[in-house]
N, C-alpha and C positions, 0 to 999 in steps of 0.2 A: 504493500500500500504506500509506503513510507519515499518507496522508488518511483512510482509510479505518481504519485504531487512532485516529486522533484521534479522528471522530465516534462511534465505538464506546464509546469513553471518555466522552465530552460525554454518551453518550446512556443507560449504564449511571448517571453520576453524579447524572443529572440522576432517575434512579430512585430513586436510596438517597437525596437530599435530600430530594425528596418524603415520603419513608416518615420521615425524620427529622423535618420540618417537623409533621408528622402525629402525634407523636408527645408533640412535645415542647407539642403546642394539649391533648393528652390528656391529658400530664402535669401542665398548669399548669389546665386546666378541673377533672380530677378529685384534686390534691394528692397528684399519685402520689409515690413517691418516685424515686430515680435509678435511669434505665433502663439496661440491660446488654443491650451485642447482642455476639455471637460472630460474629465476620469469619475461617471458614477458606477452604480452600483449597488447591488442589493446590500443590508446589512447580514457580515458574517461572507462578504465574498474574495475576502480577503485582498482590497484594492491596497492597503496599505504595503504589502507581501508585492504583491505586483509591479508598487510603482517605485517602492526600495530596492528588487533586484533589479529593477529596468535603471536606474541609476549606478547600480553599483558596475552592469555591464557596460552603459555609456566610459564609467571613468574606465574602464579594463581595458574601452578600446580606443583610449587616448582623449577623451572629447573633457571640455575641461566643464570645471563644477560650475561654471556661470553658463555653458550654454543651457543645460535646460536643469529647471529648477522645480521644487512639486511645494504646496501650499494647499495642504489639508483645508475644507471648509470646520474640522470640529472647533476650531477658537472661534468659530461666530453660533455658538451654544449660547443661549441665554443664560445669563447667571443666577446662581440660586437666587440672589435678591431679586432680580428679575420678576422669574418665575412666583416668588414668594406673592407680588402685587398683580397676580392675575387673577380674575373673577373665580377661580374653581384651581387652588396652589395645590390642592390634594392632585388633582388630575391632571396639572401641568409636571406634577412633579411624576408621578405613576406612569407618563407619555412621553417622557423624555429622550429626545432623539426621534418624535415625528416631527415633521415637516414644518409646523406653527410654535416648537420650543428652540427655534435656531432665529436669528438673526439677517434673514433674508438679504433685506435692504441693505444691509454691511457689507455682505459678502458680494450685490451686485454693484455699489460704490467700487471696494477694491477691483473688480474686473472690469469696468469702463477704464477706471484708471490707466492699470494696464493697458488699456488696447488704445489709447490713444496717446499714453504716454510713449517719449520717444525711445528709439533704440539708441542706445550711445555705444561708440567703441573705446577703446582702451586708451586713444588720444582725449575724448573727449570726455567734460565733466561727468561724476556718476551723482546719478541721484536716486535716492530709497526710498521705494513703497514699503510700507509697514503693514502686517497681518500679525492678525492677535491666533496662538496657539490655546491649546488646550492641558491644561494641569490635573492627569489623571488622579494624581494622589489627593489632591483637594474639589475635585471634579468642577474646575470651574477655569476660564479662560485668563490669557491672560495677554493684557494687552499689548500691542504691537514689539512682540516675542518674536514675531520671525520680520526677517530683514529681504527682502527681494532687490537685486540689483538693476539699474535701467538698464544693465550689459546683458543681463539672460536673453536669451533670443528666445526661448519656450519658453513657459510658463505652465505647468498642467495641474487646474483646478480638481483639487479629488474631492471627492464627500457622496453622499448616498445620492441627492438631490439634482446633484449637477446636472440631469439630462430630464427633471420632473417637467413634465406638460401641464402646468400649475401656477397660478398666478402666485406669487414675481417670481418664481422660478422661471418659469418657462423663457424671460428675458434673458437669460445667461447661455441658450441655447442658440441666440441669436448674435451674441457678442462673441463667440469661441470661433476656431476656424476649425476646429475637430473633435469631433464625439467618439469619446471610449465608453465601452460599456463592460462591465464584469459582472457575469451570475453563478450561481452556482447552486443544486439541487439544495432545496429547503429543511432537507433531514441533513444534509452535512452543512448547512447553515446555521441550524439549530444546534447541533452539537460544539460547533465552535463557539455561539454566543456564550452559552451555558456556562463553558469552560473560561470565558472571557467573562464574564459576570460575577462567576466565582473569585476568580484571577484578581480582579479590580475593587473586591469585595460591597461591592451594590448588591449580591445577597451572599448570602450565610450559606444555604442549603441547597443542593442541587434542586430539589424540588422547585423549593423558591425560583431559583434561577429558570427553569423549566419554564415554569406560568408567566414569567417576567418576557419570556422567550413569543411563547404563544398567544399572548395579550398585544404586542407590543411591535417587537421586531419582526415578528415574520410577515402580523398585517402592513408593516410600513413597507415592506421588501414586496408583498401583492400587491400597494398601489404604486411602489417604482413600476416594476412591469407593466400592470394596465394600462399608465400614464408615462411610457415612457418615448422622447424623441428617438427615432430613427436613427441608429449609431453608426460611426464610418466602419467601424468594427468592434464585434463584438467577440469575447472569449467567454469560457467554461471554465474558472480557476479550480 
């Protein structure tokens, strides 16, 4: 089993390099400016696995860390206090990580940005867009934590959302120049959450973990698919 995710993995990444490598001859042949792909995905399909080894093979094959860079959507999480001043805090807090407990508007701010801010090279000044990550030990974000450079020539937004047919989501489908999609069958979906819930200690008890799974994450991962944009490619992680 154990061999057969790895070559899975080698063999999805060696996908999305190619389509980067391809892009980025497009970009420097036609003086495009900087590309934006959207990397969603159900929860539990392991995009973060994905788009970490598709980096680590970028740097193996010489391509340096400023051309393409990735920028998680979880720092645009609402925060506990947030949530705490919503009409029903029991059920913003029990729902956490659907579609209305993230910070929408944030995260299509930072991707305008992006796309209209300039590309600079290494002669010319750099300037930082700023994204806020996420602090799993205290489950809460934290503000502009990660540093993006004007020099990335990619950019690849990940988060569950990034391809949602959903008001203001679905704006972000229209700002990217490429759609990623990762899925993966809903019983090894749910066994990773589980294990990730436990992991992160948002429940105590597999059980717990379980219902958390089945209430929660797997209905958000049915309405990606339902509602989801039409991906330039899609993989089976």
């Amino acid at each position: 089993m154990a061999a057969s995710m790895t070559m899975d993995l080698e063999k999805n990444v060696a996908t999305l390099r190619g389509r980067i490598d391809r892009l980025l001859e497009q970009q420097e042949s036609n003086a495009r400016g900087r590309i934006l792909i959207a990397l969603a995905g159900v929860p539990g399909s392991g995009k973060t696995t994905v788009s970490s080894a598709l980096l680590a093979s970028l740097s193996e094959s010489g391509r340096s860390r400023e051309d393409v860079v990735v920028v998680p959507m979880d720092g645009f999480h609402h925060t506990k206090a947030t949530l705490a001043g919503f009409s029903d805090p029991d059920m913003a807090f029990w729902r956490r990580g659907a579609p209305f407990t993230f910070d929408a508007d944030g995260l299509l701010d930072l991707i305008a940005a992006l796309k209209i801010g300039p590309l600079t090279g290494p002669d010319s000044e750099e300037h930082i867009f700023a994204a806020p990550s996420f602090d799993h030990a205290v489950q809460d974000p934290v503000v502009d934590d990660i540093r993006i450079s004007s020099r990335s020539k990619i950019v690849i937004i990940e988060g569950n959302y990034t391809l949602l047919d959903e008001h203001p989501w679905n704006k972000i489908a229209e700002l990217v120049d490429e759609r990623w999609f990762v899925d993966v069958p809903p019983e090894v979906a749910k066994e990773r959450l589980v294990l990730r819930h436990l992991a992160a200690g948002i429940e105590t008890s597999r059980e717990a973990a379980a219902h958390r799974v089945e209430e929660n994450d797997l209905p958000n991962g049915a309405l990606i698919r339902s509602k989801l944009f039409e991906p330039d490619v899609r993989i089976v992680n």
